[in-house]
ZAMARGU-4260 file (C-alpha; in steps of 0.2 Angstrom, whole numbers, plus 5000, padded with zeros to 4 digits):
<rodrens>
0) 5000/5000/5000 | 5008/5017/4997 | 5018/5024/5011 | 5014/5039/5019 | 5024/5047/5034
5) 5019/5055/5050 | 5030/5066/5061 | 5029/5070/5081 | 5040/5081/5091 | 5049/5073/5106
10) 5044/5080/5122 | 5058/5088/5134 | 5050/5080/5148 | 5034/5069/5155 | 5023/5085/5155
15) 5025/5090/5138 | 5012/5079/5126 | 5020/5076/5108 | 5014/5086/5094 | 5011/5083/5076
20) 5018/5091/5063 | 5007/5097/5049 | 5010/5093/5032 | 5015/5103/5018 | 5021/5105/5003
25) 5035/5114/4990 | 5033/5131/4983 | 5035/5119/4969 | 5041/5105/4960 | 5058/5111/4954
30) 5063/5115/4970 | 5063/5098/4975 | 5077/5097/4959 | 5086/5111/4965 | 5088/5103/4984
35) 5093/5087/4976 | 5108/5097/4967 | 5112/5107/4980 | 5110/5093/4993 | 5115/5076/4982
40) 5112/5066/5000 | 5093/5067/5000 | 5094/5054/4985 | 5109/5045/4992 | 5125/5047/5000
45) 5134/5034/4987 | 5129/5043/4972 | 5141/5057/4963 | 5127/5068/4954 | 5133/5069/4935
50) 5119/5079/4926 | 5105/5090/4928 | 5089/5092/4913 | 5100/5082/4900 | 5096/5081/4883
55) 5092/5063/4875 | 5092/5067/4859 | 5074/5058/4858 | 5065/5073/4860 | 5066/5072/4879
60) 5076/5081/4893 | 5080/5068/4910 | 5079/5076/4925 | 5095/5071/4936 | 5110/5060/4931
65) 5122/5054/4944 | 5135/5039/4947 | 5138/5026/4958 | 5154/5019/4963 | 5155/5004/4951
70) 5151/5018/4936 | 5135/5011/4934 | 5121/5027/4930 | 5107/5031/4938 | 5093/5041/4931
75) 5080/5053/4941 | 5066/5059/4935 | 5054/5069/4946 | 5036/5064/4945 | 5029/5083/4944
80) 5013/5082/4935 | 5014/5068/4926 | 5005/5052/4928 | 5012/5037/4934 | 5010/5028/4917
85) 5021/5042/4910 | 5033/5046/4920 | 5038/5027/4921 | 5035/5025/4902 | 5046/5042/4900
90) 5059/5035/4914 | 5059/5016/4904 | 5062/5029/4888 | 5077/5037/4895 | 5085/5020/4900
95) 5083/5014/4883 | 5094/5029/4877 | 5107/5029/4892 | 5111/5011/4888 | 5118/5017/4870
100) 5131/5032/4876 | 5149/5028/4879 | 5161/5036/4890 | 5165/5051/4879 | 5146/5056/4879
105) 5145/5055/4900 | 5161/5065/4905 | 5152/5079/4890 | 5138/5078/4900 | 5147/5081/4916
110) 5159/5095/4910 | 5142/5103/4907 | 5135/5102/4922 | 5150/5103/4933 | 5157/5120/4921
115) 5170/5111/4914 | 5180/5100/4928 | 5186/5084/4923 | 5172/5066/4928 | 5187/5056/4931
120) 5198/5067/4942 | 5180/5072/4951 | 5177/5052/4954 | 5194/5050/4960 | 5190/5062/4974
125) 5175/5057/4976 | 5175/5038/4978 | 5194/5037/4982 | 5197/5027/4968 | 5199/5028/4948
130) 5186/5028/4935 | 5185/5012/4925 | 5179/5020/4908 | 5176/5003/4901 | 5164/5000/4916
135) 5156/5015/4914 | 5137/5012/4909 | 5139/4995/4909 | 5123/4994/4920 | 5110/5009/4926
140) 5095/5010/4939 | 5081/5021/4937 | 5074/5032/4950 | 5057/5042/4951 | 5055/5055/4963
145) 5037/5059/4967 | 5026/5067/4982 | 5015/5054/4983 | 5016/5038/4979 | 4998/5031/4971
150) 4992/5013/4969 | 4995/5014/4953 | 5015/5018/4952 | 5018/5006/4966 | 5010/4993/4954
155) 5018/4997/4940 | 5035/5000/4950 | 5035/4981/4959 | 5031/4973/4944 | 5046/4978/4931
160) 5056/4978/4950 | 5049/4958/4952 | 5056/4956/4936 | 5072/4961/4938 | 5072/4979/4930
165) 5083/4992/4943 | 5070/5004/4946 | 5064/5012/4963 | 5054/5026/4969 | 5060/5038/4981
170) 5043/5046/4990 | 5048/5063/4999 | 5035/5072/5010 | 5035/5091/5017 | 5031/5095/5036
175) 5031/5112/5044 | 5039/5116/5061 | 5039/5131/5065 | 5042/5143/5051 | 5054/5130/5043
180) 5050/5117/5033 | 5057/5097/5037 | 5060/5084/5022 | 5055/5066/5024 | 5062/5053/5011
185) 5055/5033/5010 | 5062/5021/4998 | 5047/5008/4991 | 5061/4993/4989 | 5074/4992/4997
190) 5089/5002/4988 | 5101/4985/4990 | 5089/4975/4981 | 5088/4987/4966 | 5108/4988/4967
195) 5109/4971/4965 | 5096/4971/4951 | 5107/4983/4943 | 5124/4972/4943 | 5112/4958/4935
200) 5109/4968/4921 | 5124/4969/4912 | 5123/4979/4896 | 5129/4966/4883 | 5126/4951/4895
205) 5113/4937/4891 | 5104/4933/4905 | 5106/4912/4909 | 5100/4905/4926 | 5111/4909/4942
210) 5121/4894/4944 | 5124/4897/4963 | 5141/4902/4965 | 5144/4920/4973 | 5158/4933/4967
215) 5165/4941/4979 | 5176/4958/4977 | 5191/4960/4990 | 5196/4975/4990 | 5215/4971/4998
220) 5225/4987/5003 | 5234/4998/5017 | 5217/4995/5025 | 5211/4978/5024 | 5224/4960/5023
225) 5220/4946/5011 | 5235/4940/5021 | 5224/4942/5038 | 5208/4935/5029 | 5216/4919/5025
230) 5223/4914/5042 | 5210/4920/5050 | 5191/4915/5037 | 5184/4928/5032 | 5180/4944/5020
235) 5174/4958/5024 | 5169/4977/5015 | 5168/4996/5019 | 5167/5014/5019 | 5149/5015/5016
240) 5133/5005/5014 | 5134/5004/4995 | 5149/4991/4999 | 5143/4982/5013 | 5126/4980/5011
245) 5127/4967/4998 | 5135/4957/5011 | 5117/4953/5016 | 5115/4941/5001 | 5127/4928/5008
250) 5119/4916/5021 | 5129/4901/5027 | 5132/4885/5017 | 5134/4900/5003 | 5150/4895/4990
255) 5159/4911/4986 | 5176/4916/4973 | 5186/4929/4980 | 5194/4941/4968 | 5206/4957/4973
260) 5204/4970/4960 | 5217/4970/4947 | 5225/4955/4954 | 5213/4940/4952 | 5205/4926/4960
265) 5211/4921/4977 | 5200/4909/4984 | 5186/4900/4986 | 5175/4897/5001 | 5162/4889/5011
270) 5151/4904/5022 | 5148/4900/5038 | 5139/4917/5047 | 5133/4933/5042 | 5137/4951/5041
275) 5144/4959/5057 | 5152/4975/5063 | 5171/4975/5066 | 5164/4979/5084 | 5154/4963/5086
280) 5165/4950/5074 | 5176/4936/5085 | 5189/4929/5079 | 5194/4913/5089 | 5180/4919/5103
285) 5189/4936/5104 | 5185/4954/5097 | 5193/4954/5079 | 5199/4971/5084 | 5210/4966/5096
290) 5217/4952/5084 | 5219/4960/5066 | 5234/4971/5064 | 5225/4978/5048 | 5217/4995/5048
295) 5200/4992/5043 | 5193/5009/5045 | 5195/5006/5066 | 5191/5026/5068 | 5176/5023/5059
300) 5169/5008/5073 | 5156/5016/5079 | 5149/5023/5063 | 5136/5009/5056 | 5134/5017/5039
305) 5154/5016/5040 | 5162/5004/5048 | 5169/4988/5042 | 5157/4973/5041 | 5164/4955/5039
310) 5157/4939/5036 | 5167/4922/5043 | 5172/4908/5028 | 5178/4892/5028 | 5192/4891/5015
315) 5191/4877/5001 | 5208/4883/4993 | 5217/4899/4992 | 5234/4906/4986 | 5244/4922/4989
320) 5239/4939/4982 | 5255/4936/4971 | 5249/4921/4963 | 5231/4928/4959 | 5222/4919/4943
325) 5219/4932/4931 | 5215/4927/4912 | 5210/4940/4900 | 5190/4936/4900 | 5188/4931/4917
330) 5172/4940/4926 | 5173/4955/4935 | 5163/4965/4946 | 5164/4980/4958 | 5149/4975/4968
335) 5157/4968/4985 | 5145/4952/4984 | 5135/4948/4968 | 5125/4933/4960 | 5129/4935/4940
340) 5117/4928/4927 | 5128/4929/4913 | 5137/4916/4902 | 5154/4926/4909 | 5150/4921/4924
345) 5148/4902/4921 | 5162/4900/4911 | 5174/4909/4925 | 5167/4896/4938 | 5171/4881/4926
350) 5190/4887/4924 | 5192/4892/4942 | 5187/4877/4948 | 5200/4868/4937 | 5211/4880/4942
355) 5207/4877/4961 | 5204/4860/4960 | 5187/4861/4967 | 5171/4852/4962
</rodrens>
């Protein structure tokens, strides 16, 4: 049913009763656009914004462009006055052009928006890592921003979602308080479930069924040991929820292949627990953080958004970070945890498990 919010103030003390706060709405529409820019947090603290009122070249002007950190695209368009029918046909319209522009086209679109500074130089400082221009578009999400959210775009929404389609609807709602006006913001599915969508949906992949083997990216550095993760059985992720929440798809009994970036395949392994903090994760029934020499963002512990999250494994075969298997071909992904349905994907498993001498 569609989501509404309702908003109370806290009393300072037992004889003070709570009091609602009235709704309200926006002077108008656009200015909802203009927060988004001037406040890119209020659609996602993961996403870099790229564009703003772009030109498709179909007739058509998308509202918002932005970036996530596996330079996948996701698309905004603000509901306004539009019917749901339309603004998801117009959305589904867009997508169909986003998928057909290369690299060249996106960092045109950002020096435009941005007045000229540079997407890959902006990345790097953004995400703390380098843009992949061949990974750049590979796959997109769609977002529709609206005020309300009607029966009719929630059906419309859950069915291409149930389906596999990357699309979401972020539902904001106005409240006054004072002379001040307070922003609320819901997500209808869950934003990790249309990430994951999103990294199923390779441009260029066929889709085959899943054959049950998880990829794992390990992101080895000054912060984190592949060294550590060995001895000790696990993997784990961080600096924001974009990484670590896909963690959530692995459940025990789960088979993963570890790959470093830009190395190659590690290891392969048997999971044998779920996510948890750095704060909470034992190792040999003591804090992890008092065993592991590694960083792993330890100023960040506190932090749930932040921290490090790891997951304990059983090891089936592993190697050193110098003898990583890396074949031109192989599968790659920058998701932390993902559950590919390509042919890639298939064939990568086949040869690693020669490679690993695993069943």
């Amino acid at each position: 049913m569609p989501i509404r919010h309702e908003l109370w103030t806290v009393p300072h003390d037992s004889l003070e009763s709570p009091m609602a706060l009235q709704s309200a709405s926006l002077s108008s529409e656009r200015l909802l656009e203009d927060m988004i820019v001037a406040q890119p947090r209020i659609l996602s603290s993961e996403w870099m914004l790229i564009g703003r009122q772009v030109e498709t070249g179909l007739g058509g002007i998308l509202d918002l462009l932005a970036v996530a950190p596996d330079g996948s695209l996701v698309l905004i368009e603000l509901k306004r006055s539009r019917t749901p029918r339309e603004v998801v046909a117009q959305a589904l319209d867009y997508a169909s052009w986003l998928q057909t522009i290369d690299a060249e086209r996106i960092a045109d679109i950002y020096s435009r928006f941005s007045s000229g500074r540079s997407l890959g130089a902006d990345f790097r400082a953004r995400f703390g890592v380098e843009l992949d221009e061949a990974a750049l578009n590979e796959s997109h999400q769609i977002v529709v921003a609206a005020a309300q959210l009607d029966p009719s775009t929630e059906c419309i929404v859950s069915y291409l979602s149930d389906r596999g389609i990357a699309i979401n609807v972020m539902l904001f709602q106005v409240f006054e308080l004072g002379d001040r006006q307070i922003l609320s913001r819901a997500w209808l599915i869950d934003p990790n479930e249309v990430q994951v969508h999103a990294s199923l949906s390779t441009r260029g992949g066929e889709q085959e069924p899943w054959n049950g083997e998880f990829y794992v990216n390990f992101g080895a550095d000054r912060n984190r040991s592949w060294e550590e993760a060995q001895k000790y059985g696990f993997i784990s992720a961080d600096n924001g929820t974009w990484y670590t929440n896909t963690l959530n798809l692995l459940q025990p009994g789960d088979r993963i292949w570890v790959q470093i970036p830009k190395k190659g395949f590690v290891g392969v392994g048997k999971v044998l627990g779920t996510r948890t903090a750095l704060n909470d994760f034992k190792i040999e029934g003591r804090p992890a953080i008092d065993v592991l020499n590694a960083n792993y963002l330890r100023d960040r512990a506190q932090d749930p958004d932040r921290c490090e999250y790891f997951v304990p494994v059983e090891w089936l075969s592993v190697v050193d970070e110098s003898e990583a298997v890396q074949e031109v071909g192989l599968f790659g992904n920058q998701n932390t945890v993902c559950r590919p349905k390509t042919q890639k994907w298939r064939t990568t498993v086949e040869f690693l498990k020669e490679r690993f001498r695993i069943v």
